[in-house]
N, C-alpha and C positions, 0 to 999 in steps of 0.2 A: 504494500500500500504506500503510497508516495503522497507525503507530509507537504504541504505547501507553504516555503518559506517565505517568512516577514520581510515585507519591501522596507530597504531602509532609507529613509529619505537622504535625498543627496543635500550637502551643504557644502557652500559656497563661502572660504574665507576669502573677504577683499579688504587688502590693505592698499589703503590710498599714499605715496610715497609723493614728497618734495622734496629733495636731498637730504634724504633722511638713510644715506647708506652706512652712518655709524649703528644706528637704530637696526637696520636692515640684517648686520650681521651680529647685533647681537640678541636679536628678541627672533627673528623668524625660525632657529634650529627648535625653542620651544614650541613656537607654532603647528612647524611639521610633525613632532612631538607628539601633535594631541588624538589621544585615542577614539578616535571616531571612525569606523569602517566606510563613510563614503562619504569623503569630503575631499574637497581641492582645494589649496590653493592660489591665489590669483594676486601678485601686486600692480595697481594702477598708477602708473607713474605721471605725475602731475607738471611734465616739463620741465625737469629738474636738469640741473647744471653741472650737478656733479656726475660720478662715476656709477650710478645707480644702478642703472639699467646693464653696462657690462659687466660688473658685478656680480648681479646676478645669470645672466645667462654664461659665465665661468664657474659659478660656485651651483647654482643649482639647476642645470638645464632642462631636465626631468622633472623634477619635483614643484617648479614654479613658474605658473601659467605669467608672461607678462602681455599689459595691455599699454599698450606706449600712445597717452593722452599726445602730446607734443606740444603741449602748452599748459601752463598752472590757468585751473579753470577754479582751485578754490575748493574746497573742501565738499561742499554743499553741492555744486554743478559738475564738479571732480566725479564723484561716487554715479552721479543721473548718470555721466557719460559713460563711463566705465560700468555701469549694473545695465545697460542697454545692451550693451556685446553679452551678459554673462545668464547662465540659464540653468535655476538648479529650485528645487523647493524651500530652500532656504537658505537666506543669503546671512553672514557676519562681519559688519561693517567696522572693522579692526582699526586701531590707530597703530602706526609702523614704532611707536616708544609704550607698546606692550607686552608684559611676558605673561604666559598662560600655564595652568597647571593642566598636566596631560588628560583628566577627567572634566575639564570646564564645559565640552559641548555635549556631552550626553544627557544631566538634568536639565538642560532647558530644553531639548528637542524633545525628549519625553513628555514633559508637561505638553510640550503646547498642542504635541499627536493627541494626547488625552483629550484636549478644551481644543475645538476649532475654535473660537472665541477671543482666545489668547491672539492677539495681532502682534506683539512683538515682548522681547524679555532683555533682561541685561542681566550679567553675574553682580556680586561682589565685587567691590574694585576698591583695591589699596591701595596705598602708596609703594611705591617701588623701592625708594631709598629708606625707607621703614615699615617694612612687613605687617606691623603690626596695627597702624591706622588707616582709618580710610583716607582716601584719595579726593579730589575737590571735584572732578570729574564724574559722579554720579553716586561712588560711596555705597550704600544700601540702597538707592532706589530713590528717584526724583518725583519732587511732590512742587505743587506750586498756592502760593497764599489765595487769602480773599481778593487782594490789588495786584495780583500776577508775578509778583517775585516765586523766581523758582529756587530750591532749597533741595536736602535730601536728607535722609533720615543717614544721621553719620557725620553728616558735614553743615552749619549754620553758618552763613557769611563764609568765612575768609577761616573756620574754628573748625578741625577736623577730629573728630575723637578716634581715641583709641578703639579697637576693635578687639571687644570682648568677648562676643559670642550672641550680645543683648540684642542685636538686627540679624538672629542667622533664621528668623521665618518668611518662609515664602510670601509676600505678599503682592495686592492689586495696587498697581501706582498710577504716578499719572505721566511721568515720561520717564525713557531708560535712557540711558548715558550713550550718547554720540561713540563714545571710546572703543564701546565692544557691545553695540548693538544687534540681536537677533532678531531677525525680520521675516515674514512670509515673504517667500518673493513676488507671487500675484500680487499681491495687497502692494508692496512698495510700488510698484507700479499704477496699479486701480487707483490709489489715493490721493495721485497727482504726485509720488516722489518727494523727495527735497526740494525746499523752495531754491532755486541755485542761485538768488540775490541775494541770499543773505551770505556768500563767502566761507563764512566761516560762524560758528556759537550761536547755539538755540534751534539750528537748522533742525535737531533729535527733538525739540520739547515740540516747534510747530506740528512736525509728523506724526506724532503720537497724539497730540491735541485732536487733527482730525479725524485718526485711527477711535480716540475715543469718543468724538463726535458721531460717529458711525457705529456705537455700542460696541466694541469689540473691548479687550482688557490690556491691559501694559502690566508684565508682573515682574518683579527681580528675585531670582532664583538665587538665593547665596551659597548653597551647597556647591554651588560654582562658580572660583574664584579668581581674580585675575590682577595683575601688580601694573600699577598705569604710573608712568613718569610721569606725565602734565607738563605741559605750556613747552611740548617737542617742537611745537612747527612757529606759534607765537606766546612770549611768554604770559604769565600770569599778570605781570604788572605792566604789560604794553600798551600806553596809549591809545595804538591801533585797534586793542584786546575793550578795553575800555568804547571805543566808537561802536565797534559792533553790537557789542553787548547791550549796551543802550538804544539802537536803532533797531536793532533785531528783535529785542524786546517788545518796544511799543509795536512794532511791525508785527507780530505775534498776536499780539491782542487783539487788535485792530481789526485782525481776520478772523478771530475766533471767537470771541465773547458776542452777545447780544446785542445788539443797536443800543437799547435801552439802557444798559449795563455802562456802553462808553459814552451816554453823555454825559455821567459823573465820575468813571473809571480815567478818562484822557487828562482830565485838567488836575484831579487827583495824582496823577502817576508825572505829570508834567511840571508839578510845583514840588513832588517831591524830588524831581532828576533836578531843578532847582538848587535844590537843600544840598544836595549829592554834591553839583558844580561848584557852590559855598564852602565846603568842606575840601574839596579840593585845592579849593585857592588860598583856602589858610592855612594848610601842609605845602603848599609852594608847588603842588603841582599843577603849572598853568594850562600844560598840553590836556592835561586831561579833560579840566574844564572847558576849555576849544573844543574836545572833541564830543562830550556833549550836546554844547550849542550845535554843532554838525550833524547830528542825530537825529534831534530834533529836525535840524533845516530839510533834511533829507525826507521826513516823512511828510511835510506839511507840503515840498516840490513830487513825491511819488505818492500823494494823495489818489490821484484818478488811480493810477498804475494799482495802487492795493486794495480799491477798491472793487476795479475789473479784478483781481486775485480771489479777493473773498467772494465775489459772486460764483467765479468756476468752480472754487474749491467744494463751494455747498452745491455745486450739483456733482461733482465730485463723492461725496460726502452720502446724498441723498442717494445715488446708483447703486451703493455701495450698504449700504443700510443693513445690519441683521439684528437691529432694536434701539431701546431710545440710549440718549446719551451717557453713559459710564462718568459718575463722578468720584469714583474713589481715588486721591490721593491730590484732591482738592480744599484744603483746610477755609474753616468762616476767620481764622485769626489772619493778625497781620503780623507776618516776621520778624518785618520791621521796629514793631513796639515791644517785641518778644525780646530781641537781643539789644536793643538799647535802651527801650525804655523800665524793662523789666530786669536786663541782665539775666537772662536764660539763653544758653549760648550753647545747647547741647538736643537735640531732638528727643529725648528721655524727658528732659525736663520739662519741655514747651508741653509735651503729649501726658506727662506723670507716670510715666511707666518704671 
């Protein structure tokens, strides 16, 4: 009698590459590493200047699928270009200053075979240069305030705690970490992709917004765990890091939240980027407040532009529908008052666990 064996879904690692060929030989041997029976490989190379790309096809010509972008398209329009050539039931959208433990893809591909539901997951993600805490990059699993600051259980602001064991449960979030994001690959696709203007940061909180827009779930599996360097491509404290963040933001919102919601949510969120530029300028850094102001100017000049976005997105959104909108890991608090004006700087705390 002949037993009919378990199809096992194929899965697609892409790491997106910008001269990142220090990264390249020292995180991708854990990559190919990882025990998964039917997955590839694949770096997209972002127009990179360095030696990347010969690098690799001397050191692993077999083992690593390249896709030669020939130009830096940016992190966000990067991944659309490169996930367009690439075709597997599940794709993992890796950042090239990651190292993975050899069991990290199997509890997320499991759950999510269980729950069709599930639209995408993230592991665990530490820091690199200390094992032992989380990393700023997504941590235990991205959540976002009443006023749309996004946050993670692990990480408050800029304040990453140690990693105890205290976030090792499975939970439903509200976006997973760009870093080592798990994704359906239909669905990356159906749900309009990455927005590719926003470059770089929050491009993961917008796609999972609409993912959960569309009733589907974002969970972070921490039984599988993965060590993120941070700020490989732009640093943590870069100006440039600083523009996006702030423009990408309100650009996020703008598309996602209610009409009703942003005739008090914009002017709210625009006097407190206010506060932010203030604070800025009395730490003496002026660029930052520049870049701000630019944030702003950007959205109020690509006004129409995000507007045409949000309309496609909700029919997007609407095609795509398997029930109403999934609000878990949407808090009524504000972060903001949590960690300054409360001095709770710890996601145990804010939550009382």
């Amino acid at each position: 009698m002949l037993v009919a064996q378990k199809t096992i879904p194929t899965v697609a690692i892409v790491i997106l590459n910008y001269n990142g060929q220090q990264y390249l030989e020292q995180f991708l041997p854990s990559v190919l590493a990882s025990a998964y029976a039917n997955q590839k490989v694949i770096v997209a190379d972002n127009g990179s200047t360095d030696t990347s790309i010969s690098f690799l096809e001397a050191r692993y010509p077999n083992e690593v699928e390249i896709i030669d972008l020939k130009q830096n398209y940016g992190f966000a329009e990067g991944y659309n270009q490169a996930l367009n050539q690439v075709s597997a039931d599940y794709y993992i959208l890796l950042n090239s200053d990651v190292e993975v433990r050899p069991n990290w893809i199997t509890p997320i591909i499991d759950l999510m075979a269980q729950d069709t539901s599930i639209a995408a997951c993230q592991p665990k993600v530490l820091a690199h240069h200390n094992k032992t805490v989380f990393e700023h990059a997504g941590a235990a699993g991205g959540y976002m305030d009443a006023l749309g600051y996004p946050f993670c259980r692990g990480r408050i602001m800029d304040v990453c705690e140690e990693d105890k064991g205290q976030y090792d449960s499975i939970e439903n979030i509200f976006w997973a970490t760009g870093a080592a994001l798990v994704i359906r690959a239909p669905l990356y696709h159906a749900i309009g992709q990455l927005d590719g203007d926003y470059f770089a940061h929050m491009e993961e909180i917008d796609l999972c917004w609409r993912l959960k827009r569309a009733g589907y779930k974002i969970m972070v599996v921490p039984e599988s765990i993965v060590y993120h360097v941070g700020g490989g491509t732009l640093n943590y404290q870069s100006p440039r890091k600083t523009y996006l963040n702030f423009r990408n933001n309100i650009s996020t919102l703008f598309k996602n939240e209610p009409s009703l919601k942003l005739l008090w949510l914009l002017p709210v969120r625009f006097s407190l980027d206010g506060v932010a530029g203030i604070v800025f300028l009395l730490k003496g850094q002026h660029q930052h407040t520049l870049e701000i102001i630019k944030a702003h100017g950007y959205f109020y000049k690509n006004i129409r532009k995000l507007s045409a976005k949000r309309k496609s997105y909700s029919k997007l959104i609407e095609a795509n529908k398997i029930g109403v909108e999934t609000k878990e890991g949407r808090i009524a608090k504000s972060i903001l008052w949590q960690y300054y004006a409360l001095g709770k700087k710890a996601y145990k705390n804010i939550f009382g666990l």
